[in-house]
C-alpha positions as CSV (number, residue, x, y, z in Angstrom):
1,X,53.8,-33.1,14.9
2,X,52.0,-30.7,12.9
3,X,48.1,-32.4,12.5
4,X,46.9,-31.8,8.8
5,X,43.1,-31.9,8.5
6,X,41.6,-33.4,5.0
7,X,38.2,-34.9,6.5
8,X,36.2,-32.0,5.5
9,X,33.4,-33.9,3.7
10,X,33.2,-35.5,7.2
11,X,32.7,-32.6,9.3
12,X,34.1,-28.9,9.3
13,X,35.6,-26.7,12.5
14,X,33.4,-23.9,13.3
15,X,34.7,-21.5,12.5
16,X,35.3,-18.4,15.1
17,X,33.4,-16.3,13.5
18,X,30.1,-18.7,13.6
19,X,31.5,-19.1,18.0
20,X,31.3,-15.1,18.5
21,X,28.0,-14.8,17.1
22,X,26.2,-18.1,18.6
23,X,27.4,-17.4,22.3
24,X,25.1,-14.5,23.5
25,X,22.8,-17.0,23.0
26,X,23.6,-19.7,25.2
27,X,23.9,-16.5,28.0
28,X,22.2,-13.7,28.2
29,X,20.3,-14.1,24.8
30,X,18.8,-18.2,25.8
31,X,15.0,-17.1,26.1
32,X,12.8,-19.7,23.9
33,X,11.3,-17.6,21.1
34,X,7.8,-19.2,21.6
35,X,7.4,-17.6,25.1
36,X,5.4,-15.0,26.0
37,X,8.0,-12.1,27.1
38,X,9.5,-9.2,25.5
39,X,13.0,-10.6,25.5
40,X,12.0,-13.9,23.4
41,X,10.5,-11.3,21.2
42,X,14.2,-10.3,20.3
43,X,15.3,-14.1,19.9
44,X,12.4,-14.0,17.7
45,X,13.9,-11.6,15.5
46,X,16.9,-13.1,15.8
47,X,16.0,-16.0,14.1
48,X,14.0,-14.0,11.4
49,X,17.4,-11.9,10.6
50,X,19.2,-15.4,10.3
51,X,16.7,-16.8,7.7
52,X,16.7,-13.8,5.6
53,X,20.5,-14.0,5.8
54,X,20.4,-17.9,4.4
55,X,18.0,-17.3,2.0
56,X,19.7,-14.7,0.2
57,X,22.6,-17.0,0.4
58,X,20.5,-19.7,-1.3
59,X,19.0,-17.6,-3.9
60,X,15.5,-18.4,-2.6
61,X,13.0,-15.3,-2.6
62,X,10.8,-16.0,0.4
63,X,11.7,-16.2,4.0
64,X,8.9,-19.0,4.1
65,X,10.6,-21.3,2.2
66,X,13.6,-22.0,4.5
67,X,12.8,-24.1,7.5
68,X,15.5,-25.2,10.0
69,X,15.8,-28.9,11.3
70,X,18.3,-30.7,13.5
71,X,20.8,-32.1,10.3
72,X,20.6,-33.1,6.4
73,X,19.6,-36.4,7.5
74,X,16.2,-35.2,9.0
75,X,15.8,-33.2,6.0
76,X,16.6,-35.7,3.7
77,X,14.0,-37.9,6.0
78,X,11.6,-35.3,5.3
79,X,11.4,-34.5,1.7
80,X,10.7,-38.2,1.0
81,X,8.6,-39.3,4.1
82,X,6.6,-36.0,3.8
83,X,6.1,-35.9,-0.2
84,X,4.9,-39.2,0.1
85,X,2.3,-38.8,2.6
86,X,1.3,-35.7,1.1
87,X,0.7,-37.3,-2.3
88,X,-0.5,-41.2,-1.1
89,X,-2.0,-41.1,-4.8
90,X,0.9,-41.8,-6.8
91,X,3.6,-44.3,-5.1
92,X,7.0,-44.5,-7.6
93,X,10.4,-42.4,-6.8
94,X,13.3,-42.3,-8.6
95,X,16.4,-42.2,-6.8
96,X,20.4,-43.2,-7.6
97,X,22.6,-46.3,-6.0
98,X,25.2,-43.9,-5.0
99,X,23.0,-41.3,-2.8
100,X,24.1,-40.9,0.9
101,X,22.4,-43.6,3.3
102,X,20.1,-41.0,4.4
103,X,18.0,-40.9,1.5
104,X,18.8,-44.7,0.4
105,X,17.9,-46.4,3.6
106,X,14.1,-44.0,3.6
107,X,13.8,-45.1,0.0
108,X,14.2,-48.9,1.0
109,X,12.1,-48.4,3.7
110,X,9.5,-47.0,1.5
111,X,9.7,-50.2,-0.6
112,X,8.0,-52.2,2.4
113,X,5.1,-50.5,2.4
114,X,4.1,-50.9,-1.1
115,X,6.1,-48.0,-2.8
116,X,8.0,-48.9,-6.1
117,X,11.6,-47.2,-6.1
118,X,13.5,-47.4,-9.2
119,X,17.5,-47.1,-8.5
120,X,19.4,-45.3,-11.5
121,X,23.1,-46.8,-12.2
122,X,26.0,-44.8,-12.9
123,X,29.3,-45.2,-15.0
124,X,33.1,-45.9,-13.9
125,X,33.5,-42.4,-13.2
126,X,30.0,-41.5,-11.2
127,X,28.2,-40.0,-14.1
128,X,24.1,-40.3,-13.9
129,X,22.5,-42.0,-17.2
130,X,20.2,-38.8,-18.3
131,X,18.2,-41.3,-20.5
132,X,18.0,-44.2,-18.2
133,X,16.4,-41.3,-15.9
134,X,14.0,-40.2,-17.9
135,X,12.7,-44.2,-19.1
136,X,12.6,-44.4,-15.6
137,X,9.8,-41.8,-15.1
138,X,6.1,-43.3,-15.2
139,X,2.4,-41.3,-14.9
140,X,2.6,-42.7,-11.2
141,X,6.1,-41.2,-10.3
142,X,6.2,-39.3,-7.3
143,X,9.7,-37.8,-6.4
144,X,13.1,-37.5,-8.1
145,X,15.6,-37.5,-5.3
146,X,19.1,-37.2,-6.2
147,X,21.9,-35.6,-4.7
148,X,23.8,-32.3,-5.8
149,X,27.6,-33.6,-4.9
150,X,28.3,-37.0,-3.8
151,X,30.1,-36.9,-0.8
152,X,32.8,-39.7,-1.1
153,X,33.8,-38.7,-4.9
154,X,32.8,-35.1,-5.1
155,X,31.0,-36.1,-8.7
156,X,28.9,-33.6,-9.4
157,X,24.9,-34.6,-10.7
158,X,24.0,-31.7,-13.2
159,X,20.7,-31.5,-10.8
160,X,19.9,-28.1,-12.3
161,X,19.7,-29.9,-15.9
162,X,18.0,-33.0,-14.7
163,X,15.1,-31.0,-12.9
164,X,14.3,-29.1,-16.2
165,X,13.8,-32.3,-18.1
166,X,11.9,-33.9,-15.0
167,X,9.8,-31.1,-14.4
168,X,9.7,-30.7,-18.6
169,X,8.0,-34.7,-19.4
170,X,5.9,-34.1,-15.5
171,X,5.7,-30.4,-13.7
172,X,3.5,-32.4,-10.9
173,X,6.8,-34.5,-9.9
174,X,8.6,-33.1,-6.5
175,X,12.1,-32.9,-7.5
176,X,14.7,-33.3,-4.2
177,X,18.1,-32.6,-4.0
178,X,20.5,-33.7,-0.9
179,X,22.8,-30.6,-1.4
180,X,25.0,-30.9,1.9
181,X,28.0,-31.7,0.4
182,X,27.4,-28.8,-2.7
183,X,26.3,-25.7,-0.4
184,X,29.3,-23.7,0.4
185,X,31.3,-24.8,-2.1
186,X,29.5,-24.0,-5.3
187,X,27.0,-21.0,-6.0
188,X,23.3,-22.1,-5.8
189,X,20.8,-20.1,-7.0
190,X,17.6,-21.6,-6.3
191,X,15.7,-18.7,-8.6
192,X,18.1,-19.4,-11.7
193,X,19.9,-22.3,-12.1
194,X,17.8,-23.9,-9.7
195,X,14.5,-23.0,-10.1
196,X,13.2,-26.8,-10.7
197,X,14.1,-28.4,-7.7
198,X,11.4,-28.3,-5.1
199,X,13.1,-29.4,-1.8
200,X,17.0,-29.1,-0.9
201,X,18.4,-30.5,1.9
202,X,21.8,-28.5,3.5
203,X,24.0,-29.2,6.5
204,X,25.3,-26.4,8.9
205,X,28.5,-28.4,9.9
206,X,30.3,-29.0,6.7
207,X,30.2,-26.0,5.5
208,X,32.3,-24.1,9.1
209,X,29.0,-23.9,11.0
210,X,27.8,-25.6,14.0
211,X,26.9,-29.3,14.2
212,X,22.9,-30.0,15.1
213,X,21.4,-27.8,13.0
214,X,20.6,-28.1,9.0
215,X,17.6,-26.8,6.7
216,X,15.1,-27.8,4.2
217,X,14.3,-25.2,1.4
218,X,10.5,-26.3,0.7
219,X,9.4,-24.1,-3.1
220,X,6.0,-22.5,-2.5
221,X,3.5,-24.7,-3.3
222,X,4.8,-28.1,-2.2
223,X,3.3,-30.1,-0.7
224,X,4.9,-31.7,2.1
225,X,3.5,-33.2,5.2
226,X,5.5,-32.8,8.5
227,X,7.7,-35.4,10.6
228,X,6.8,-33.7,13.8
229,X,4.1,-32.6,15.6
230,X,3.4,-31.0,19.2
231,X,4.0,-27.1,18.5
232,X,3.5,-24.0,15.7
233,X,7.2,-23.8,15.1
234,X,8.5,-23.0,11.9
235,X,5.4,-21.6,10.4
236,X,3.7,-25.2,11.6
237,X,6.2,-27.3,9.2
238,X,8.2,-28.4,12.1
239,X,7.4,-28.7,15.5
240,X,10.4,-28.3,18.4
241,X,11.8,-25.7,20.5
242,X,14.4,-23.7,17.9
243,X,18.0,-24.3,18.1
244,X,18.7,-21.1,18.5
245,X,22.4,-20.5,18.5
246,X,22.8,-22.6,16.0
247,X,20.3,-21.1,13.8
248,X,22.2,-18.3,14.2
249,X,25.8,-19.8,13.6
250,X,24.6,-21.4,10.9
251,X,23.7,-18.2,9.2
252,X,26.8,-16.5,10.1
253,X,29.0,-19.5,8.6
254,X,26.6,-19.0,5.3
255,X,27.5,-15.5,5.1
256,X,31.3,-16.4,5.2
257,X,30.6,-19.4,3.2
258,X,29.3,-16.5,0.5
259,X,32.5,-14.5,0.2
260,X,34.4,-17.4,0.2
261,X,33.0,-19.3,-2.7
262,X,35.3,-17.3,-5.5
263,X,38.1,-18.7,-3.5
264,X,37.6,-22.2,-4.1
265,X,39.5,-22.1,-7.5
266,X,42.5,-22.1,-4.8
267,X,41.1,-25.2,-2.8
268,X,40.8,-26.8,-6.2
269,X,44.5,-26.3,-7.0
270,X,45.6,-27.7,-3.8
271,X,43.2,-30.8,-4.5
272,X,44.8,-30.9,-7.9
273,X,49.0,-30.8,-6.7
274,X,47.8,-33.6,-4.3
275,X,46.0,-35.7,-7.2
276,X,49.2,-35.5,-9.0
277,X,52.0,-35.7,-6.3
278,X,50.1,-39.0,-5.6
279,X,49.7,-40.9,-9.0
280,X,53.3,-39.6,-9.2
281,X,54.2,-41.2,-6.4
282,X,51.8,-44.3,-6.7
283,X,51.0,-44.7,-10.4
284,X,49.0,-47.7,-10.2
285,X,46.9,-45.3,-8.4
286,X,43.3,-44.6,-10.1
287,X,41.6,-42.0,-9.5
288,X,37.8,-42.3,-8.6
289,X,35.7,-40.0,-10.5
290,X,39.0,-38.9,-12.5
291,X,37.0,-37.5,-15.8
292,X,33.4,-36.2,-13.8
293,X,32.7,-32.9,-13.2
294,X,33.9,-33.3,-9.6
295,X,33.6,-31.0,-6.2
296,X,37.0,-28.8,-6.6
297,X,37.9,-30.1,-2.8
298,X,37.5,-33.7,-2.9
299,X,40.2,-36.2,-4.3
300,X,38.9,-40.4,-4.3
301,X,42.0,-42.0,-4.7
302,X,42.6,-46.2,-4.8
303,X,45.7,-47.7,-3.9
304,X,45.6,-51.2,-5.7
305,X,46.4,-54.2,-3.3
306,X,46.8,-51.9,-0.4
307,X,44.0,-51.7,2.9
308,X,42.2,-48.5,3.2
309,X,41.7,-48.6,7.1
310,X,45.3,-49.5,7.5
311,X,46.3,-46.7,5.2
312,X,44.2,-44.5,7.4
313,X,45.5,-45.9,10.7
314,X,49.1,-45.3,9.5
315,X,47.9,-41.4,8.0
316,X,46.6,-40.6,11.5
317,X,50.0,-41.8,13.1
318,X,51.5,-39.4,11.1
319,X,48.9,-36.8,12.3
320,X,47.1,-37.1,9.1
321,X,43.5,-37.0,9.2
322,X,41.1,-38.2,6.1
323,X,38.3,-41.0,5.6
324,X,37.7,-44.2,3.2
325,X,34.4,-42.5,2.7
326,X,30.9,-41.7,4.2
327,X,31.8,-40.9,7.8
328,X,27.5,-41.6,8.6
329,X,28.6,-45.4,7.4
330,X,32.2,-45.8,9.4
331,X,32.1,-49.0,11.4
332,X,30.3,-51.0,8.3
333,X,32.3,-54.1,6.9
334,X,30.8,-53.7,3.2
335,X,32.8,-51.8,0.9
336,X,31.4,-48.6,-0.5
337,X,28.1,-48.7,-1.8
338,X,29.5,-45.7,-4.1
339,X,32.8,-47.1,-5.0
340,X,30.5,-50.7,-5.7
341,X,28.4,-48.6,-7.8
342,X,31.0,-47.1,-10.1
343,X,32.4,-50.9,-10.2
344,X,35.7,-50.2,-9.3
345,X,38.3,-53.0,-9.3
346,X,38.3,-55.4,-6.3
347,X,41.8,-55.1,-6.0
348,X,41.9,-50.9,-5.7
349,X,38.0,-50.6,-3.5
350,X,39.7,-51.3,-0.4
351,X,41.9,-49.3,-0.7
352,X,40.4,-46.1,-1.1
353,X,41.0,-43.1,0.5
354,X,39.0,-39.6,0.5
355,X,40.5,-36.6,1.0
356,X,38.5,-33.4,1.3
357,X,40.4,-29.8,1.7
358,X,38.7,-26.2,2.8
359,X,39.8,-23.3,3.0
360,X,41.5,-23.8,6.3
361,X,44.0,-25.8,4.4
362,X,47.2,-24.9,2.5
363,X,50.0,-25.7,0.1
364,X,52.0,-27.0,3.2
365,X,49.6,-29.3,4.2
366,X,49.6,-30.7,0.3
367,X,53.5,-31.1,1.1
368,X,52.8,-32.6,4.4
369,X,51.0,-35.4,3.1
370,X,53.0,-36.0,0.4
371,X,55.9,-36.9,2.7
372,X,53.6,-38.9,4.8
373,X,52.4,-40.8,1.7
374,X,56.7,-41.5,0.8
375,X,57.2,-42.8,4.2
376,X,54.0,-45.1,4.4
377,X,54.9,-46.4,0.8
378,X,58.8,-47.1,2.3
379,X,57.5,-49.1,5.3
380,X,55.0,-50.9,3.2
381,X,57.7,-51.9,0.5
382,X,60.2,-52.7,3.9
């Protein structure tokens, strides 16, 4: 049985690429950069080469404004735990109800300690209120945080927009973006089309790299207090022995992740035959996020009256592997907080099911799912 991968949102392979260049240093290359010897001198350097590479990939202009951490969700942690401490004066952030857990649940937490958090709504198909964001901003407003791509719809916030008109009505607002499920799919250009946003937040393991490693690109002049202390790493932003190897894999999987990027027009067309081979099939089906500006690998689809996790219990018999939606949320027994958000019928929010291609995948596996999808809907009508 031929297994057919769509969980990519979840979690990418590494690719082998990313393997050949991270294992000299787990042998012969493992010296800690901090230490006093001529060989961590060339580890060192290592990780120098490796930023320049990911900050050219980003668009960025200074090696100084990329600093690695352990995953998105510590940079996420971060940019809004370390803007706030850094600015204690002014105590209101502006965030959405559909952002990933690892900004909401910091944003909540926030709330306990005597910071006001104003949670933007969004329509049936995802789409951010522009106005309602900017009636939301006060003289006391701190941080915008909103995310690039959601990760269980693929809806797309125009972030590069929405910074311009943030930064236009307050320049001293940070603006955040949680781009982990954007990077490596779409171009960023954090000179250009970004240029507003002040702190990004990227992920090494959905986008072919290694999992444990991720980065925060902090614009010269934030400010931003750190999470940890103890050591001078990272320029004294981030205290902690470097993950070495996967600084380095993650840089090799952004320079792959850069000549790839033209091909996603292809992922989208796979995303695309699958959309419409399954409201063929199904065409009660709805489609969540159907008329957004959407990530071109990532299809939302609801099944009316039928149980996601069963669906997905049944996919993975057939060696079928997707998700019902964030996989950092999997073993919760609320629906989706996104899904919620968009208010999407009782009767079809169970029974969603995310499927997320990359580049790895193919037409066959479009065909392969199909065919799982006919035999599922033949035992379920039995």
């Amino acid at each position: 049985m031929k297994t057919v991968y769509v969980d990519n949102n979840a979690t990418t392979s590494v690719m082998s690429e990313v393997i050949e260049a991270m294992m000299p240093y787990f042998t012969e290359s493992f010296y800690n950069p901090s230490a006093i010897s001529g060989r961590a001198d060339g580890v060192d350097a290592s990780i120098a080469r490796a930023r320049r590479t990911i900050v050219e990939f980003l668009g960025a202009s200074d090696t100084k404004e990329v600093t690695f951490t352990s995953c998105a969700t510590e940079s996420n942690n971060w940019a809004i735990f370390g803007t706030a401490r850094a600015n204690p004066e002014r105590r209101h952030i502006i965030t959405s109800t559909i952002e990933h857990p690892a900004v909401l649940e910091v944003c909540k937490s926030l709330c306990k300690i005597d910071y006001d958090v104003t949670f933007l709504s969004v329509d049936s198909d995802g789409n951010l209120n522009v106005d309602e964001l900017m009636d939301s901003i006060r003289p006391n407003t701190l941080l915008v945080t909103l995310m690039a791509a959601n990760n269980e719809t693929g809806v797309i916030f125009p972030v590069d927009r929405l910074s311009a008109v943030v930064k236009e009505r307050d320049s001293n607002i940070t603006f955040h973006t949680d781009a982990t499920q954007y990077v490596g799919k779409l171009p960023v250009d954090l000179n250009r089309d970004f240029e507003h946003i002040d702190l990004m937040s990227f992920s090494g393991h959905k986008i072919h790299g290694p999992k444990g490693v991720g980065g925060l690109f902090i614009r010269k002049g934030t400010s931003l207090t750190p999470l940890l202390y103890g050591g001078n790493q990272e320029s004294g932003r981030r205290s902690g022995t470097e993950n070495v190897h996967g600084i380095i894999g993650l840089a090799k999987a952004c320079e792959l992740a850069s000549s790839n990027i033209e091909n996603m027009q292809s992922i989208e067309v796979l995303r695309n035959q699958l959309e419409k081979e399954l409201l063929k099939l199904f065409p009660s089906a709805l489609v969540n996020g159907a008329k957004a500006n959407r990530l071109p690998n990532t299809l939302n689809i609801a099944f009316k009256d039928i149980d996601g996790e069963t669906l997905l219990h049944q996919l993975s018999q057939y060696g079928v592997y997707a998700s019902n939606g964030s996989a950092c949320s999997t073993g919760s027994l609320n629906y989706s907080h996104v899904l919620s958000a968009m208010e999407v019928p009782y009767d079809y929010i169970a029974g969603s099911i995310r499927f997320s291609f990359s580049r790895l995948n193919s037409l066959e596996d479009v065909k392969a799912i199909v065919e799982t999808m006919k035999q599922i809907k033949e035992e379920i009508q039995k």
